[in-house]
Legacy VTK file of the C-alpha trace (Angstrom):
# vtk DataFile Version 3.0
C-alpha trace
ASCII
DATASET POLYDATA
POINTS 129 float
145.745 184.217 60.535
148.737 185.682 58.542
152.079 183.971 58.198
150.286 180.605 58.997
149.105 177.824 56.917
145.133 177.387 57.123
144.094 174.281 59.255
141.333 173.672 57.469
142.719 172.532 54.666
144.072 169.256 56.619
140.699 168.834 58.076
139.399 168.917 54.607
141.987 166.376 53.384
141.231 163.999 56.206
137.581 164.428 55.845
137.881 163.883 51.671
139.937 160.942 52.852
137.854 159.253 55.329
134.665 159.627 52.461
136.250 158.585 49.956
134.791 161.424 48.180
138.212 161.428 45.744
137.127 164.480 44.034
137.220 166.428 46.582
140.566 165.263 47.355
141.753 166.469 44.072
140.362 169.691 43.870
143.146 170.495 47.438
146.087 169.121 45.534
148.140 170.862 43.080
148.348 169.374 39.611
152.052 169.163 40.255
151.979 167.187 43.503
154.604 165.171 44.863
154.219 162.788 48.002
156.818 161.131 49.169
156.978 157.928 51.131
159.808 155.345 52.851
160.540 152.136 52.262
159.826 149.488 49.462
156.261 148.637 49.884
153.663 148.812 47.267
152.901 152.258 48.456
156.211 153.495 48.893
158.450 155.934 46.688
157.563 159.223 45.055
153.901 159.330 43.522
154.236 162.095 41.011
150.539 164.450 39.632
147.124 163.991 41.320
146.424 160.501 39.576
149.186 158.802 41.387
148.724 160.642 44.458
144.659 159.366 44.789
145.921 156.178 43.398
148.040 155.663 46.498
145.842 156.908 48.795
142.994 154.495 46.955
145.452 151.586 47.797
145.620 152.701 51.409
142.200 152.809 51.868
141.298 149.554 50.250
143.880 147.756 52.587
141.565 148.294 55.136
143.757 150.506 57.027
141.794 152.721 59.528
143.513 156.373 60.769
143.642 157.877 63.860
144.265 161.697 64.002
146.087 162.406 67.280
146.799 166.312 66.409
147.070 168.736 63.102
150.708 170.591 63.622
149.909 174.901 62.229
153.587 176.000 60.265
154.291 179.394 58.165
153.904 177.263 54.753
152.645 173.836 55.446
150.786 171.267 57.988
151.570 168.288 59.496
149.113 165.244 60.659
150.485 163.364 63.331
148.527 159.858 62.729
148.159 156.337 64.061
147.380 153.681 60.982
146.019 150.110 61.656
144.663 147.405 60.311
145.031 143.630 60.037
144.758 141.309 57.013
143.388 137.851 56.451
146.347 136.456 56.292
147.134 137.728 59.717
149.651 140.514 58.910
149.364 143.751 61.176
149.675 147.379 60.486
150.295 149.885 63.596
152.575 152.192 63.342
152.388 156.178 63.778
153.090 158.519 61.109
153.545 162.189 60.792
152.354 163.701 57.184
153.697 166.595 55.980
151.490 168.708 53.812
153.373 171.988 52.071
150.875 174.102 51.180
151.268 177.043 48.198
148.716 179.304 47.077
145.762 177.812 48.854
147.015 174.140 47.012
148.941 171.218 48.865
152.122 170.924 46.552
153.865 168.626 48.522
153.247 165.423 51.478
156.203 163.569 52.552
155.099 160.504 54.785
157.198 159.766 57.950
156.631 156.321 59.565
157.062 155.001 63.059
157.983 151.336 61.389
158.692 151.038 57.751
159.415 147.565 57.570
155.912 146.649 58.891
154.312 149.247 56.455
156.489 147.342 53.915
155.506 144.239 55.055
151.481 144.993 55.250
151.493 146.197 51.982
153.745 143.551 49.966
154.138 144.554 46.484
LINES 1 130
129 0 1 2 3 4 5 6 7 8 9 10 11 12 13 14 15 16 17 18 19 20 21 22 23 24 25 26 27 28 29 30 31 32 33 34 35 36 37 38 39 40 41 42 43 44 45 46 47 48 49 50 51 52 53 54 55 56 57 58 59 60 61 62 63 64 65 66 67 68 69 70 71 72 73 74 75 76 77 78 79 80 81 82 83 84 85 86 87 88 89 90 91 92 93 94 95 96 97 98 99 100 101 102 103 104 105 106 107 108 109 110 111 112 113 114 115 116 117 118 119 120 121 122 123 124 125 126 127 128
């Protein structure tokens, strides 16, 4: 498995993610993490160190938003989750979009996850700041 980045660590992530078992989460991130995200939602922007980065995936979670893995993408220094997120609020407000997540990963460590979305302005809209 040289010159490849090690699937499992996505399935990890994912499987952290869908537990809620945050700790776990942290110990596959970097300390110096960056994760990037479109748009001007409450999630969007640059969350910067592992507290922002579980905090935004925290805020995720508890908007009820349920993902779909459709594949995990193998590249020389990173991963990428092509995803389907839905959900629907209350209030009757709708999240479906698809997403591909970028993961770099460095020594073993995800440094970096930029966020690419199918339809920003409903992400922005499901998760109103």
């Amino acid at each position: 498995m040289a010159n490849q980045a090690n699937k499992k660590m996505a399935e990890d992530f994912l499987s952290a993610y869908k537990d809620h078992d945050w700790d776990s989460v942290e110990k596959l991130l970097h300390p110096n993490i960056e994760w990037t995200l479109p748009g001007e939602g409450k999630i969007s922007g640059t969350a910067k160190g592992v507290d922002a980065v579980i905090e935004r995936v925290k805020t995720i979670v508890n908007g009820g938003v349920v993902t779909t893995l459709h594949h995990i993408l193998v590249g020389q220094y990173g991963l990428t989750l092509s995803l389907n997120n839905t959900a629907t609020k209350s209030d009757g407000r709708v999240l479906d979009e698809e997403l591909a997540t970028v993961l770099t990963v460095q020594n073993g460590q995800i440094t970096k996850i930029d966020t690419y979305l199918s339809d920003v302005s409903m992400m922005e809209k499901y998760f109103t700041i």
